[in-house]
PASE-765710 format. One record per atom (N, C-alpha, C, O): x, y, z. Coordinates in pm, whole numbers, plus 50000, padded with zeros to 5 digits. Each point is the difference from the previous one (the first is absolute). Layout:
XYZ ...
# end
This chain:
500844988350000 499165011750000 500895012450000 501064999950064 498415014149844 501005009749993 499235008150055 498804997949980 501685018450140 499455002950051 500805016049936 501165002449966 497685005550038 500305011550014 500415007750091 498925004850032 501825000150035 499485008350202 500815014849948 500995001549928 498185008150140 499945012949986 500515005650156 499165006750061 501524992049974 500465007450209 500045018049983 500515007849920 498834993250177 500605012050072 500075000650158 499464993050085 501385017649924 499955001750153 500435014550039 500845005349927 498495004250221 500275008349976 500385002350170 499574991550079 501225019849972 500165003950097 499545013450011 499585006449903 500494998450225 499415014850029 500815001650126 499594996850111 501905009649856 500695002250042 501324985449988 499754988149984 501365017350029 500724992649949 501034996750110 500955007750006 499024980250101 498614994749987 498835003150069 500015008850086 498754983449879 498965005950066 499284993849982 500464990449938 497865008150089 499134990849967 500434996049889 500995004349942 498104985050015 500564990049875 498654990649937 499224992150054 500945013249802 499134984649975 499994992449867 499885008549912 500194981050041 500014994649833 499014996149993 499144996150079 501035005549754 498494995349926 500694992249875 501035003949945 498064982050011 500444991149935 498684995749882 498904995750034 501385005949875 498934993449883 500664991949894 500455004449895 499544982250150 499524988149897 498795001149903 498775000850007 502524998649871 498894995649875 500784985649895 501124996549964 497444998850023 500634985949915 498924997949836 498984993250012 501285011449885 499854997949901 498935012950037 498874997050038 501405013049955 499785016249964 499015002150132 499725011750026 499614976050074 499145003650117 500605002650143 500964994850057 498255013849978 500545001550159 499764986150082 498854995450006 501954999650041 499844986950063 500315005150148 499564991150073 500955018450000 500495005350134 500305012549994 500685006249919 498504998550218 500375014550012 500364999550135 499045001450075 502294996649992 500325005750144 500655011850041 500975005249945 498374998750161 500835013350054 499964999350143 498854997150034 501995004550074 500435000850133 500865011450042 500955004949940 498564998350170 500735008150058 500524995350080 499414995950100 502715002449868 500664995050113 500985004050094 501054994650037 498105021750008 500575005850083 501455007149957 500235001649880 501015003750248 500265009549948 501574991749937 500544989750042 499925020549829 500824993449893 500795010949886 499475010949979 501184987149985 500755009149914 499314995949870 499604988649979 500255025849898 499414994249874 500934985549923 499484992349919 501685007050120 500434991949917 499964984450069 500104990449924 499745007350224 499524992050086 498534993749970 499594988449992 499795024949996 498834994049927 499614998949883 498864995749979 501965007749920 500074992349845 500284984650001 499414991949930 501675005150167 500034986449962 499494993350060 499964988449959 499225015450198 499154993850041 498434998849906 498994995650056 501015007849838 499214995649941 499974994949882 498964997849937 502594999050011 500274991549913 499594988350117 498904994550008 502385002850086 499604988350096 498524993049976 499854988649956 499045021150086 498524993350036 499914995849866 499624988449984 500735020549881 499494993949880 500774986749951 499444993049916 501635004050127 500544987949968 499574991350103 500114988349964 499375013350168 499164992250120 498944994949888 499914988349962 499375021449995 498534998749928 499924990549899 499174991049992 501955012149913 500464991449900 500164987750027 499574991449923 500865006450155 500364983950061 498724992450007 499814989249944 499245018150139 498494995350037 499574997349874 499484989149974 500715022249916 498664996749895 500844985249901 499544994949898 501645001550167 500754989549889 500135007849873 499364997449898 501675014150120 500625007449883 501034991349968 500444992050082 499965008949810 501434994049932 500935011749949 501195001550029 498095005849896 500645012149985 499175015850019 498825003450004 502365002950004 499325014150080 500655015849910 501225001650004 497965008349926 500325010749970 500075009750139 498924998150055 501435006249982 499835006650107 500605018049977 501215001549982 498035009150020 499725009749983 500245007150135 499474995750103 501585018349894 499885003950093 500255017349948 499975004049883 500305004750249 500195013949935 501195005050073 500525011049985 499924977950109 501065000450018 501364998849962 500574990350049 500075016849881 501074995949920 500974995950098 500374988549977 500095015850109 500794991850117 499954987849995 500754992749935 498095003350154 499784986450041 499844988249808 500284988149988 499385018349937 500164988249888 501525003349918 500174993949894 500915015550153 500914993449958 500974996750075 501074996149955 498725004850152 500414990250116 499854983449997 500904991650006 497805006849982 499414990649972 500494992849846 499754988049987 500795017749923 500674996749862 501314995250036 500534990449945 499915015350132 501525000750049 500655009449909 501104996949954 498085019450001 500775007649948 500475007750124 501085003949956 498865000750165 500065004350099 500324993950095 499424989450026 501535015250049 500934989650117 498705009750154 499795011950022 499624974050051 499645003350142 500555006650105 500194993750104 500095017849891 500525009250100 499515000150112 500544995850103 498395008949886 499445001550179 499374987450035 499124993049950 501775006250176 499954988750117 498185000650015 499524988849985 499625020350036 499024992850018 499054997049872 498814998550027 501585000549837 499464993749895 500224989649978 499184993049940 502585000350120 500574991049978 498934987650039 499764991149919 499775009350180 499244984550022 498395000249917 499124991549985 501015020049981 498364998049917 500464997049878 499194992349947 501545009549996 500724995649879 500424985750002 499754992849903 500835002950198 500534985850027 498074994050009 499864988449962 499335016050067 499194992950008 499295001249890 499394990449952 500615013950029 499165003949812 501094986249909 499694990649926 501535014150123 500574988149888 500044985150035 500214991349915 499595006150217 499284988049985 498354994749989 499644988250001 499685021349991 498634995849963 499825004849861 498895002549954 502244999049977 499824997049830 500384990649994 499854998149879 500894986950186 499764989249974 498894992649951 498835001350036 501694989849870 498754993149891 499345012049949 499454994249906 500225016250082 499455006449866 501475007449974 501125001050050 497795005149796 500665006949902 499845014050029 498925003849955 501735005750103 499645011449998 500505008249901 500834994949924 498855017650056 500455008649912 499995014550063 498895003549962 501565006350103 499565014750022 500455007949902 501045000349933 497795007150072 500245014049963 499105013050030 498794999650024 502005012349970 499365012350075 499175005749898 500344999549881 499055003550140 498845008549952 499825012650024 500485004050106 498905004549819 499745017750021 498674998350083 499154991149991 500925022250111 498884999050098 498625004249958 498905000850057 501605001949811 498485004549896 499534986049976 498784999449980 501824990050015 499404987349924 498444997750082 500085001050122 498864996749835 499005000050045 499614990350128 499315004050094 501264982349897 500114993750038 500685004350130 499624995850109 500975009149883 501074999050079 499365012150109 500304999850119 498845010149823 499345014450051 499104991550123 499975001850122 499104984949764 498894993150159 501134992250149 499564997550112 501485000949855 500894997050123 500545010550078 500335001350118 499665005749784 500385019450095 498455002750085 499915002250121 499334997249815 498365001050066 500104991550132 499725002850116 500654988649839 499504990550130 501065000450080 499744991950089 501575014149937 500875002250067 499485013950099 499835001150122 500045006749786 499525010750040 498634994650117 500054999150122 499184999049814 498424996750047 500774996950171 499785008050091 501014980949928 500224987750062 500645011750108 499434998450108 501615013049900 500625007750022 499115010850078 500125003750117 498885000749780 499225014050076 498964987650071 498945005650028 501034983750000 498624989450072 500875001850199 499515003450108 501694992849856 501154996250080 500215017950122 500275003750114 499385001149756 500045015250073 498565005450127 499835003850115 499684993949798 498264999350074 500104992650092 500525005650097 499224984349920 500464990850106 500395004050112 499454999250110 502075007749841 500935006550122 499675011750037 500535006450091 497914999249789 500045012250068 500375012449939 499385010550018 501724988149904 500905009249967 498885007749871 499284994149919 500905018350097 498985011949879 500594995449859 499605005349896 
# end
C-alpha cells in the first residue's frame, strides 16, 4: 500500500505550546486526519514529532511505501541525509524517525506553505493551538 502523508506542526513561541497535524491520503482520498496537541516544544521538535506519529500511523494502516510531505525544509533534509543533526535535542527524534522507517519505503520532501494540502494541516494546527489556549484561559 502507498501512502500519501502531508505533516505539519507548529509552535507559539520557540519553545512553547505545541501541536501536529497529519493527513493520509491513499489513491487521491483522505484516509486520516490527526492532530494533537503535545504540549510545550520547539518548531523544529515539533516537525518531527509529527513525521514520528505519521510513520506511527503508517505502520497501523500496513503502508509499504510512504510520500511524505512536509514544509519543513530542515527536518526533510536531515531526514535525506543532506544535513548533518546538530542539535542534541533533535538528535533522538531523528534516531527515532529512522528506525520506524524500517520495512517501508519512504520518500520526503518539503513543500511550499501555500500547497493546499498542506494549508488544512496549518488549520488544524492552528485550530488545535488557539483550543489549548482557551482551555488555559489565555485571551
Amino acid at each position: 500500500m502507498k501512502l500519501l502523508i502531508y505533516t505539519d506542526a507548529g509552535s507559539r513561541g520557540n519553545p512553547g505550546p505545541a501541536a501536529i497535524a497529519i493527513l493520509i491520503f491513499q489513491e487521491g482520498k483522505l484516509l486520516k486526519r490527526h492532530g494533537e496537541y503535545i504540549g510545550p516544544a520547539t518548531n523544529n521538535q515539533a516537525e518531527y514529532t509529527a513525521v514520528i506519529k505519521a510513520l506511527e500511523l503508517a505502520h497501523s494502516q500496513g503502508a509499504k511505501e510512504i510520500k511524505l510531505y512536509s514544509d519543513s525544509e530542515l527536518v526533510c533534509r536531515q531526514l535525506k541525509g543532506e544535513y548533518k543533526v546538530k542539535n542534541a535535542l533533535l538528535k533522538p527524534l531523528f534516531e527515532k524517525t529512522k528506525a520506524l522507517e524500517k520495512g517501508l519505503k519512504v520518500t520526503y520532501a518539503s513543500v511550499s506553505r501555500e500547497n493546499p494540502v498542506l494549508k488544512m494541516a496549518d488549520r488544524l494546527v492552528n485550530d488545535l493551538l488557539d483550543s489549548q489556549e482557551r482551555r488555559l484561559g489565555k485571551p
